[in-house]
C-alpha positions in Angstrom: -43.8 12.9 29.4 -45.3 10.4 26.5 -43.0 10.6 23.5 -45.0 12.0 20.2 -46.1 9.3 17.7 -45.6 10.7 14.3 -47.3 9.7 11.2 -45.5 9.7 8.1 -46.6 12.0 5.5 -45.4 10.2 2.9 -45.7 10.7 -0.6 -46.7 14.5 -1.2 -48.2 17.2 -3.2 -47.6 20.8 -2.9 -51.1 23.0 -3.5 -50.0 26.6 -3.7 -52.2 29.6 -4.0 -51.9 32.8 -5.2 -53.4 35.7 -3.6 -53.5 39.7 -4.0 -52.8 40.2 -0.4 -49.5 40.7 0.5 -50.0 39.0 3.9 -51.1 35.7 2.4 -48.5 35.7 0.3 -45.8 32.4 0.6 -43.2 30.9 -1.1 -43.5 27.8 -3.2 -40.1 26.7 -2.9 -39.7 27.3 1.2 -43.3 25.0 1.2 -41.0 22.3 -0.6 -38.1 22.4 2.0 -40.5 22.6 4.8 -41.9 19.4 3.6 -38.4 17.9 3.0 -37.4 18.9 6.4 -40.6 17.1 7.8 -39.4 13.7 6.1 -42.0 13.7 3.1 -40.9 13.5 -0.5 -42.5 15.9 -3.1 -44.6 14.4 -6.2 -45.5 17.4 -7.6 -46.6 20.6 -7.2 -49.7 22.6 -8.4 -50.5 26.3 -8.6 -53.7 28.4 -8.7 -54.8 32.4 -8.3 -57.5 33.2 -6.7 -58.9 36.4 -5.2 -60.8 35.6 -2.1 -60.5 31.7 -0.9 -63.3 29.8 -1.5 -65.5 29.4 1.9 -65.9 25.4 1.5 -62.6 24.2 -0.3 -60.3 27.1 -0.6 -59.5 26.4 -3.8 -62.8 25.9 -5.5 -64.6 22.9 -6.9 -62.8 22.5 -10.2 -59.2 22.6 -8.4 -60.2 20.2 -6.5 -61.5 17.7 -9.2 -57.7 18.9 -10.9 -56.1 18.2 -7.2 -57.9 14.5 -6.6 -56.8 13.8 -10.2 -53.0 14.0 -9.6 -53.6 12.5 -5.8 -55.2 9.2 -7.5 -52.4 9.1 -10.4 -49.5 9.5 -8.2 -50.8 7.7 -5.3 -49.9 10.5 -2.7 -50.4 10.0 0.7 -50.8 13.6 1.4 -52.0 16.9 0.2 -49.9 20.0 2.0 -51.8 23.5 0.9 -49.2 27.3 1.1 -51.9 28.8 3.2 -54.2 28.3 6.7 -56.9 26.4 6.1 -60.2 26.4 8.1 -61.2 23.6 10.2 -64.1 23.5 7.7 -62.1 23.9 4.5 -59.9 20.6 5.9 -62.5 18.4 6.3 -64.3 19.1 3.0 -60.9 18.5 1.4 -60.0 15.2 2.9 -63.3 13.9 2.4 -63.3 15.2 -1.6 -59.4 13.6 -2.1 -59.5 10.8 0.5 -56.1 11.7 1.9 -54.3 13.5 4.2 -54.5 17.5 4.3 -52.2 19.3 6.1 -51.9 23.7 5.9 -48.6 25.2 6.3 -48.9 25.9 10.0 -49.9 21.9 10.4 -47.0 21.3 8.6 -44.4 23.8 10.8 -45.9 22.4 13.7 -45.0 18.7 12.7 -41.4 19.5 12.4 -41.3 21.2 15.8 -42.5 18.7 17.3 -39.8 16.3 15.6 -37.4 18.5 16.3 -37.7 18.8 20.1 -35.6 17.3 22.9 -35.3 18.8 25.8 -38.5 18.7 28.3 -39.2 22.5 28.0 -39.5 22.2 23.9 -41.7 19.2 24.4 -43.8 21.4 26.3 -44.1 24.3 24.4 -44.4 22.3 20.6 -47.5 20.6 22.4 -48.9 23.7 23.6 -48.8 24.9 20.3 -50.1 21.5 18.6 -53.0 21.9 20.9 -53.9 25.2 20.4 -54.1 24.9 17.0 -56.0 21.6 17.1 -58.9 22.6 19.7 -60.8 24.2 17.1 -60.3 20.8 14.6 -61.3 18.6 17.5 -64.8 18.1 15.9 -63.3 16.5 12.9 -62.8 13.2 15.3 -66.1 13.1 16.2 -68.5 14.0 13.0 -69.6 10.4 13.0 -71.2 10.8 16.7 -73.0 14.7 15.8 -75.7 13.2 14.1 -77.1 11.1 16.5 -80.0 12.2 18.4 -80.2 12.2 21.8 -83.5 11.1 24.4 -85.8 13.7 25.8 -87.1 15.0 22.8 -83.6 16.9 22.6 -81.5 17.4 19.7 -78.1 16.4 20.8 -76.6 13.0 22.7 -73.7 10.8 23.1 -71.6 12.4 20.1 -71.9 15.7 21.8 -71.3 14.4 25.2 -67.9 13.1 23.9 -67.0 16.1 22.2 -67.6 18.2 25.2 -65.5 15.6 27.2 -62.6 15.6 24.8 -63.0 19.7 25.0 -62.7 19.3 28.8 -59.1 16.7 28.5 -57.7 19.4 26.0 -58.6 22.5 28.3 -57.1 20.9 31.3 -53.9 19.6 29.5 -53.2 22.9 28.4 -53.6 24.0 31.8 -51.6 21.6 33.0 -48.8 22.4 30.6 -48.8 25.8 30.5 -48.4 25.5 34.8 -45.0 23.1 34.0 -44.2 25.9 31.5 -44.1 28.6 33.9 -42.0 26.1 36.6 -39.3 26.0 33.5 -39.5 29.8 32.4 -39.1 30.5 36.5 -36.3 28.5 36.7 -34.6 30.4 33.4 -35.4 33.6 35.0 -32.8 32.5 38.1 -30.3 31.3 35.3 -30.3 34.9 34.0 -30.2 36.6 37.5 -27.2 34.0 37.8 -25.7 35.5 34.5 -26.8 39.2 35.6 -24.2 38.4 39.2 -21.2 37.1 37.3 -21.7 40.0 35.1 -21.4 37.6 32.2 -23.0 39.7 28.9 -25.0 38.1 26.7 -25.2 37.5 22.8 -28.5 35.8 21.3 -27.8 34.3 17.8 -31.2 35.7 15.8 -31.9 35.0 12.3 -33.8 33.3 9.6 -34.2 29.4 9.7 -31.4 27.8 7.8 -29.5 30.8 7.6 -26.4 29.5 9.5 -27.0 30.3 13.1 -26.2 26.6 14.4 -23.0 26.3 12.3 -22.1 29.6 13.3 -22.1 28.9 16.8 -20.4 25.5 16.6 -17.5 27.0 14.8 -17.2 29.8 17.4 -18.0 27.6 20.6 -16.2 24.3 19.7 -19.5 22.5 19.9 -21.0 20.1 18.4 -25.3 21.5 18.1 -26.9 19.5 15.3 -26.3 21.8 12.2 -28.0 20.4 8.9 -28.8 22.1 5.7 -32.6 21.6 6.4 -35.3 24.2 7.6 -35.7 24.4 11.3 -32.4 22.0 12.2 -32.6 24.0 15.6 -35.0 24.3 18.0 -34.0 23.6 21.7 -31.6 27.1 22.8 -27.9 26.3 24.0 -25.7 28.4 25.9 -22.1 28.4 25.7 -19.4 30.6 27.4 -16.7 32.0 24.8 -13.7 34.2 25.6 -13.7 37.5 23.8 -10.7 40.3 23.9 -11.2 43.4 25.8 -14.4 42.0 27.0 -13.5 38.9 28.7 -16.1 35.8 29.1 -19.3 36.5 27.1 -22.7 34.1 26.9 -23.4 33.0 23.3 -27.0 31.4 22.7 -28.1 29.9 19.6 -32.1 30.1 19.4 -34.5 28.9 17.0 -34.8 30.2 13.4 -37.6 32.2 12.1 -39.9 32.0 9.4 -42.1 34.3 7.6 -45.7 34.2 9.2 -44.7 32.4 11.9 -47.5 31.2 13.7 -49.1 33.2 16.8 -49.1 30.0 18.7 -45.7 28.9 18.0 -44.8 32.3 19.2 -46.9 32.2 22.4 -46.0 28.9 23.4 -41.9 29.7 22.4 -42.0 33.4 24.5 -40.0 32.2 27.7 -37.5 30.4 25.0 -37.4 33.6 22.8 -36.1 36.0 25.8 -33.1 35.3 25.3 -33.1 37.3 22.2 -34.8 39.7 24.1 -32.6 39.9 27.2 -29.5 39.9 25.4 -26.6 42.3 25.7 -26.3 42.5 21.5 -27.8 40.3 19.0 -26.6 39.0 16.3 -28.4 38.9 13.0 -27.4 36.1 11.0 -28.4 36.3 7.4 -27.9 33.8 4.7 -26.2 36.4 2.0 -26.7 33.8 -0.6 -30.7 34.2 -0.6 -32.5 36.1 -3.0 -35.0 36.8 -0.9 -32.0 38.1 1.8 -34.1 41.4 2.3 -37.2 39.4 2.9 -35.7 37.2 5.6 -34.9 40.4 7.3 -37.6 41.8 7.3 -39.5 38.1 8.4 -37.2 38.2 11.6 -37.9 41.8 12.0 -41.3 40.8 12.5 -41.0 38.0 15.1 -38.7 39.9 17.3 -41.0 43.0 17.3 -43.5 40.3 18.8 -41.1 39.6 21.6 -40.5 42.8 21.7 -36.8 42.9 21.4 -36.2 45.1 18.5 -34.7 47.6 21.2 -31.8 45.3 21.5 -28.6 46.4 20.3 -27.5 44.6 17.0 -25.1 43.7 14.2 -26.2 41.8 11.1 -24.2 38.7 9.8 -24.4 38.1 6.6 -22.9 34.1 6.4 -21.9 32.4 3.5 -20.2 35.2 1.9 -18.3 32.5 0.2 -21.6 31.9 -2.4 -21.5 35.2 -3.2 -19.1 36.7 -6.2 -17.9 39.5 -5.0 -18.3 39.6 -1.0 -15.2 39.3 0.5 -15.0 38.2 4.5 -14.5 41.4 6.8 -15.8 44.3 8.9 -18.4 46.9 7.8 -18.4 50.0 9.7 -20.6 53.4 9.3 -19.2 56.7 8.9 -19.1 56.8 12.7 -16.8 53.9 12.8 -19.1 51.7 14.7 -19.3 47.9 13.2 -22.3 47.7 11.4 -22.3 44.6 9.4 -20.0 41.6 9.2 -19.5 39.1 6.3 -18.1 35.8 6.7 -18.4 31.9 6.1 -18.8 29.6 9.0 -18.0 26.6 7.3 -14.8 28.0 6.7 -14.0 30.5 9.4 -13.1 33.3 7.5 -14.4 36.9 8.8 -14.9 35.2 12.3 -12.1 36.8 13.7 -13.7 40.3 12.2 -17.1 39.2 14.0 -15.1 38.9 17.2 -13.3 42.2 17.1 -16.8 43.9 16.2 -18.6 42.1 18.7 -16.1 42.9 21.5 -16.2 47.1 20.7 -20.4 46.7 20.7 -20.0 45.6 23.9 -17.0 47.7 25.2 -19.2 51.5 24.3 -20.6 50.8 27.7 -17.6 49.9 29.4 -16.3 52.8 31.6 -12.6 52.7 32.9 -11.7 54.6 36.0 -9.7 54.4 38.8 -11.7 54.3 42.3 -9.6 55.2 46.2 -11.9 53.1 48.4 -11.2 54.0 52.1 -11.3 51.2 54.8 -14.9 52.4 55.9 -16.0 51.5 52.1 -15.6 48.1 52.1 -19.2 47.0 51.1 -18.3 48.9 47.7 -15.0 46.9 47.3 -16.7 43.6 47.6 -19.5 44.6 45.1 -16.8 45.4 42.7 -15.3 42.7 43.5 -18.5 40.5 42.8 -19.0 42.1 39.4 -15.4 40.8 38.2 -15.1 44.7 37.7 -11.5 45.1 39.6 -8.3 45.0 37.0 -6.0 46.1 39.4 -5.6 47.2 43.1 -2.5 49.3 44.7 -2.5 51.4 47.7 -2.2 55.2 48.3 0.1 56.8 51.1 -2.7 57.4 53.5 -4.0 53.4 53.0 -6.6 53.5 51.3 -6.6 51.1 47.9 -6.3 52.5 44.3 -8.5 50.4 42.3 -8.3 50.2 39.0 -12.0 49.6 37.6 -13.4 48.4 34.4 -17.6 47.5 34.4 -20.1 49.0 32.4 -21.4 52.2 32.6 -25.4 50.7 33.6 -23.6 48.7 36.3 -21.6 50.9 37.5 -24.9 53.0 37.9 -26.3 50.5 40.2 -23.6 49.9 42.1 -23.2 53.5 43.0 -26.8 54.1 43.9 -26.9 50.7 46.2 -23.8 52.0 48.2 -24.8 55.5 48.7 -22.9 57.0 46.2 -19.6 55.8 47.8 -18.4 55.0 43.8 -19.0 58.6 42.6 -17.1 59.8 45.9 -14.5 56.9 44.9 -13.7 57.7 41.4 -11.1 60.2 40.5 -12.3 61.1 37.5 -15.0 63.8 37.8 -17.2 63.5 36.3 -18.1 60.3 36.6 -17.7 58.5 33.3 -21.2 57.0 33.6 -24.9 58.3 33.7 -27.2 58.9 37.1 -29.2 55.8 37.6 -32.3 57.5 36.8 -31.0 58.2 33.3 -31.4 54.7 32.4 -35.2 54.6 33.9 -35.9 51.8 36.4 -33.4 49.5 36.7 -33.3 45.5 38.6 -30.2 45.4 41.5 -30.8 41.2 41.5 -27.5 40.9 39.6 -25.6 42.2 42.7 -27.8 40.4 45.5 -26.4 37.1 47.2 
């Protein structure tokens, strides 16, 4: 695959506009570290209010005189406007400033893409890049609409090229999107693998920036690229940790979110994102030092509920305690008793060993301990317990038959039972069984027992 040329952007100026909606409202400041993260430096920064955005410019004819005034005094290279503009709207403004114009979704899309390194994020950050650019194709090709084309037909050459370019995009995209679904087939196994070593699964979730990386380094001994800049992370690594009680655990640290992030980026990024929505427990890092902490949550709220893995169990982190007067490192729990909420710093480790303890008892509600007598005839049962890791201890009754001490969780143990018969509720000598009928969970997949 061709590496990605990148231009520079340079020298830039912020345009930010104020609208009534609240879905069209951004923030000023994130614009400015998005831009910073995307290797640009910030000249200055203007502001306006409108009510509706203008149809041609977005911003209106006198803004723009206003706008191509401070682009010619401080020689910017490039124009970055807080909102989606049209195709249209682009055009008119690079040809009214004579510089580059990028919207906010342009501009996420250009760190992406610098961002990436492994093949699948490659993949998906040009799927998204060309998604959003088949409807700006025509800008390429403006010079080539006006001609006329033989026949007596209005048309020709310029049209002819922008059908072919049309054509290249469409089958590109088809051709990625096919190597996408070779990738996401191959992650599927990688689960199925996790699902047969019965190895749970813990998807790092949260706002970009808010810790997530360093969080994980600190807790997996690893060395992910961790940077106070917007979007540091993109490409999702898996480590195994150790945790008490529970044993080995996956941790996964995914990319951070944004508010309005865009549809495409969260089309192209689905297969990547499962991870957050196949997880065992998720947790929500937060960066308590934000104002806008309630925001962020929200933000993420959003772009799981897209991936629909808001069902997933989870604890909120808030990191960086450490900035905050006041917030001491430690375990929240709610009247129940059940961790809610963890605060801690992972520069500094403190509260880490809290977010272990809390993250091992999440996971241990579901664990059921019992002891099982397998008879000789069961053996098929013993070796399935012994496939899920699930057998603490064996000893051996007077008659022969093995006392197996068993610790798995209670869905698990569901399916094991139903695939053997029912030989594990016969087994266990605890009645009754200290786990729900199969069909209480709803349909359920066996792959993580199959060899």
């Amino acid at each position: 695959m061709a590496e990605q040329a990148f231009e520079p952007i340079g020298p830039t100026i912020l345009m930010h506009v104020e609208l009534p909606r609240e879905e069209n409202q951004e923030d000023l400041a994130e614009l400015l570290r998005l831009t910073e993260a995307a290797g640009g430096s910030v000249l200055s920064s203007l502001i306006c209010r409108r009510d509706e955005p203008d149809p041609r410019s977005f911003i209106g004819s006198g803004k723009v005189a206003e706008l191509k005034e401070a682009v010619d005094e401080l020689q910017a290279h490039t124009v970055i406007f807080n909102s989606r503009l049209s195709p249209a709207q682009e055009r008119n403004l690079e040809k009214e400033l004579g510089v580059r114009v990028m919207d906010r979704i342009a501009l996420i899309l250009n760190i992406f893409a610098q961002r990436a390194r492994t093949y699948e994020g490659k993949l998906q950050v040009e799927l998204a890049r060309l998604g959003y650019e088949q409807a700006r194709l025509v800008r390429g090709w403006t010079h080539l609409e006006r001609q006329k084309g033989g026949f007596g037909l209005r048309g020709g050459p310029g049209e002819t090229q922008i059908e072919l370019d049309r054509r290249a995009l469409r089958e590109r995209i088809a051709r990625i999107k096919e190597e996408l679904a070779v990738v996401a087939s191959r992650r599927e196994q990688n689960r199925r693998k996790r699902h047969k070593n019965a190895l749970p699964l813990i998807s790092l979730v949260g706002y970009t920036n808010a810790g997530k990386s360093s969080l994980f380094n600190f807790l997996t001994k690893s060395e992910v690229f961790a940077a106070d800049l917007l979007f540091a992370t993109l490409d999702p690594t898996l480590r195994t940790i150790e945790l008490p009680v529970v044993g080995k655990v996956v941790l996964a640290d995914t990319v951070g979110f944004i508010r309005h992030l865009p549809h495409d980026l969260v089309a192209a990024f689905r297969a990547t994102l499962e991870e957050s929505a196949k997880a065992d427990l998720q947790l929500h890092v937060v960066d308590a030092s934000d104002p806008r902490l309630e925001d962020n949550i929200l933000a993420v709220d959003a772009v799981l509920a897209q991936i629909g893995a808001l069902e997933v169990p989870r604890l909120l982190v808030f990191n960086k305690a450490d900035l905050v007067e006041g917030m001491k490192p430690g375990l929240i729990r709610d009247e129940n008793g059940r961790p809610v909420r963890v605060h801690l710093s992972a520069k500094s480790g403190a509260g880490t060993q809290a977010l272990l303890q809390a993250v091992s008892e999440l996971l241990s509600l579901d664990l059921c301990e019992f002891t099982a007598k397998i008879l000789p005839q069961d053996g098929k049962l013993l070796s399935y317990l012994y496939a899920g890791k699930a057998v603490a201890a064996v000893s051996y009754a007077d008659d022969g038959a093995q006392l197996v001490s068993v610790r798995m969780r209670a869905l698990d143990a569901s399916r094991v039972d139903k695939l053997c018969g029912g030989a594990l509720s016969r087994a266990c000598q605890t009645q009754p069984v200290p786990w729900l009928a199969e069909e209480d969970y709803g349909p359920v997949n066996l792959d993580f027992l199959q060899h």
